[in-house]
C-alpha positions as CSV (number, residue, x, y, z in Angstrom):
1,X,124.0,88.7,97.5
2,X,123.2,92.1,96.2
3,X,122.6,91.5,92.4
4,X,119.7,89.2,93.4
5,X,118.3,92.1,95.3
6,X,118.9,94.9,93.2
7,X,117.1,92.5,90.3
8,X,114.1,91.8,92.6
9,X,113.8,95.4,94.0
10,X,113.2,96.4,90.0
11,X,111.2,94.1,89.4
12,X,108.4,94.7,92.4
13,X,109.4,98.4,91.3
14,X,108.4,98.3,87.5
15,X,105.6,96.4,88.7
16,X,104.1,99.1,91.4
17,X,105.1,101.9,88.7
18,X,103.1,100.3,86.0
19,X,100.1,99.1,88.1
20,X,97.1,101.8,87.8
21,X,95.9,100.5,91.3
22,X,99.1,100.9,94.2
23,X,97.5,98.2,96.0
24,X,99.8,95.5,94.1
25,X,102.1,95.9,96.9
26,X,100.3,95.1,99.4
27,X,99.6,91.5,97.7
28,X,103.4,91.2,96.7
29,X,104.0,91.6,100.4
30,X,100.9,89.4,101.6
31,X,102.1,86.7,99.0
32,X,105.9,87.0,100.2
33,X,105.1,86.5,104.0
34,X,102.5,83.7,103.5
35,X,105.7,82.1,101.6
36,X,108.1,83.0,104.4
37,X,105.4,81.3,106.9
38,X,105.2,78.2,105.6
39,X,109.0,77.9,104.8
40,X,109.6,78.3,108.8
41,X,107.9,75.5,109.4
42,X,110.6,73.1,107.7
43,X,113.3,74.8,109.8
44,X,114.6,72.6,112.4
45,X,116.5,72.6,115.4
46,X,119.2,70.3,116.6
């Protein structure tokens, strides 16, 4: 559970570090809650 993390927390790191305009994490954000969104809706209840 915490590899995954620590990979994806360097990634979106390296990313924002190399990026000339900081902005890029605002999108990475934007782009990870529209995903979260739409996976909600397949959630079901029994």
């Amino acid at each position: 559970v915490v590899l995954p993390q620590l990979v994806a927390s360097f990634g979106v790191g390296q990313a924002v570090n190399t990026s000339p305009d900081k902005s890029l994490i605002f999108i990475i954000s934007a782009i990870s809650l529209a995903i979260s969104g739409f996976i909600w809706f397949f959630v079901k209840e029994d």
